[in-house]
N, C-alpha and C positions, 0 to 999 in steps of 0.2 A: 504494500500500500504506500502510495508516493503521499506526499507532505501535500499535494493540495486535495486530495482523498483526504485523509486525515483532519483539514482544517472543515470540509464538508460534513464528514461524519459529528465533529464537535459542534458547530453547528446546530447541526439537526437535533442533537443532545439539547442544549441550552433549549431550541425552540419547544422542543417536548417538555420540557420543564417548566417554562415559563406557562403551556398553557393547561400543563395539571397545576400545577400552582394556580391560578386564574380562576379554576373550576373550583378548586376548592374554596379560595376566599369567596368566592360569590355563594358557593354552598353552605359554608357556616352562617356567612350577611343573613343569604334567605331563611335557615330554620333559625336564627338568635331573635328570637322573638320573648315579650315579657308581658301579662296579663295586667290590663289598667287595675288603678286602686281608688276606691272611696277610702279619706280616713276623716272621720269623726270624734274632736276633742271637746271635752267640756272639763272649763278649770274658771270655779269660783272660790272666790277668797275674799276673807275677813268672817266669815260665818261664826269660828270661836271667838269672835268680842258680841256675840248674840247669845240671850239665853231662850233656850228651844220652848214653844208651846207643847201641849200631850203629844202632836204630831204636828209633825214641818215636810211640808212638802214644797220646793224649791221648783218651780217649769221653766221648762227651757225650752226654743223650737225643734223641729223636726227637718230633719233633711230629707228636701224630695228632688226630682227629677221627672219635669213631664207630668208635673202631678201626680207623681207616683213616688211613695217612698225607696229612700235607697236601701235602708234596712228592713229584711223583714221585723216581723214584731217578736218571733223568736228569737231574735239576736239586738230586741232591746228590753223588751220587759223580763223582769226577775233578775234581773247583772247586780252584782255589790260589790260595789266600791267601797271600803272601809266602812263607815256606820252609816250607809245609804245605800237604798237598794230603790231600784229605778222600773217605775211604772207606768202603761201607758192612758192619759186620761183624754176624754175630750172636752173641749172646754167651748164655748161660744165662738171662737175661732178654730175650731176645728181640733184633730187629733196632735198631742204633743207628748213630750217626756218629763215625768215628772222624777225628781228625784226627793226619795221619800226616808225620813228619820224619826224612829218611833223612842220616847221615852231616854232619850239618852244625850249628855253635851254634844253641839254642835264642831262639829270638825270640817274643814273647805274640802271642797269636792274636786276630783281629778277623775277626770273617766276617758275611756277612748275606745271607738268603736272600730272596722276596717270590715272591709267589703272588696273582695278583687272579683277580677273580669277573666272569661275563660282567657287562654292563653294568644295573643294573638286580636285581643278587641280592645279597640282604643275608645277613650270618651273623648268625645267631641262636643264643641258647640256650651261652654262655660254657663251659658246664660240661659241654659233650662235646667243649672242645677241655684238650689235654693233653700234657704230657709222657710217652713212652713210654720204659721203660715205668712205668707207675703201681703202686706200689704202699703197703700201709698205712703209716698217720703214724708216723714213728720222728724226737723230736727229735733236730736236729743239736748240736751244740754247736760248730760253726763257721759257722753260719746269722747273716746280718748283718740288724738290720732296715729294710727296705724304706719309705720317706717316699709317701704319696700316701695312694690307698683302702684300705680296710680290706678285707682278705681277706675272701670268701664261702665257702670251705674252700681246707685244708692238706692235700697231700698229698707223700708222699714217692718220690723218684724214683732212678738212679745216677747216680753221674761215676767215671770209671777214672783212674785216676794210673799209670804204669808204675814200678815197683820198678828197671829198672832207671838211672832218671835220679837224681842225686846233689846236694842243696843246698852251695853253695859256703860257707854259713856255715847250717849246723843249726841253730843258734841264735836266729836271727831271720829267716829266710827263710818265705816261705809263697808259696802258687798261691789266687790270686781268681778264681772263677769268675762271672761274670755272666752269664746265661743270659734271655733274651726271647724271649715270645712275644706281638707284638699281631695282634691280630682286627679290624679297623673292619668294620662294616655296612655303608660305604660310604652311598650318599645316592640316597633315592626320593622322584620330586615333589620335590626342594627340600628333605626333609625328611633334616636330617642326621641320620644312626644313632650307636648308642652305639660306643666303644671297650675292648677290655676286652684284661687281659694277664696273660699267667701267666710268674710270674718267679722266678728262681734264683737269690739272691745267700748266696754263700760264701765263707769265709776257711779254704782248710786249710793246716795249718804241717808242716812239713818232718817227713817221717818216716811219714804220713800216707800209704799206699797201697792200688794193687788197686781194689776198686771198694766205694766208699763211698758212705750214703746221704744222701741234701740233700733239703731240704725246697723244694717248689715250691709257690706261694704264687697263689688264682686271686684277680684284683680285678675 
């Protein structure tokens, strides 16, 4: 075999290589696929400078999508989080979650729910998911603002406070509500999706009951 055989043959090597190599990255790109996520947090605070009625039940909205919940109701009623166990009520606005504490000092709530999508389904279109229930913009004046993206609309939603729990100094006591909702698209072909999140942040001060309305913020 003479030297320009030789340079032929390598060749052909290299070209055979480059295009299983080719195939395969396009083969892994295509199955690396990753199943979207609902996740659902709820964190209020200040609770222990409250002292509890027989029963506290604290409401909070409801995540929907299309008017339809993200959660089923099996994977929100009966959950307990520390000395709160979470039930679903309906109220004049419609169906929500109540988080509920029987006979015992009040402790701030931390709860988090997740919901994924078969492998390979992305969530699209941010602005049919929501807090339920939705209703028109009314500012808060205990609405804190929120650091990251710039909201794509406002809209307003409830939080229940029960009347009959009591601040241990009215004066300077208040309930934080932080409320989350993230979306990811999850990742098709390789190709990661957007994340998007509709959030709650409020400061009410002592005195403040019933159900009140908060502004929910989509980014």
């Amino acid at each position: 075999m003479n030297a320009r055989d030789v340079k032929i043959l390598g060749a052909g090597i290299v070209i055979v290589c480059l295009i299983f190599l080719t195939i395969w990255i396009w083969g892994i790109s295509y199955i690396n696929n990753s199943p979207g996520l609902y996740k659902y947090t709820v964190d209020i605070g200040g609770l222990n400078n409250y002292q509890p009625g027989l029963i506290t039940d604290v409401i909070v909205p409801l995540p929907v999508r299309d008017d339809q919940q993200v959660f089923a109701d099996d994977k929100l009623q009966y959950q307990t989080f520390g000395n709160w166990k979470t039930v679903l009520v309906v109220t004049k606005y419609g169906k929500m979650l109540a988080f509920e504490s029987v006979g015992r000092n009040l402790t701030d709530i931390h709860a988090e729910f997740y919901r994924k999508y078969p492998e390979g389904t992305r969530i699209e279109n941010i602005t049919r998911e929501s807090f339920s229930p939705v209703l028109p913009l009314v500012s808060s004046p205990y609405s804190r603002n929120v650091e990251g993206n710039i909201p794509t609309r406002d809209y307003s939603t409830i939080v229940y406070v029960p009347d009959t729990i009591q601040p241990l100094h009215p004066e300077t006591d208040f309930l934080t509500f932080n409320l989350e909702l993230i979306a990811t698209e999850g990742m098709q072909h390789s190709q990661v999706g957007s994340t998007y999140h509709v959030t709650i942040r409020e400061r009410i001060p002592a005195g403040v009951y019933n159900m009140t309305p908060v502004v929910a913020r989509v980014s």
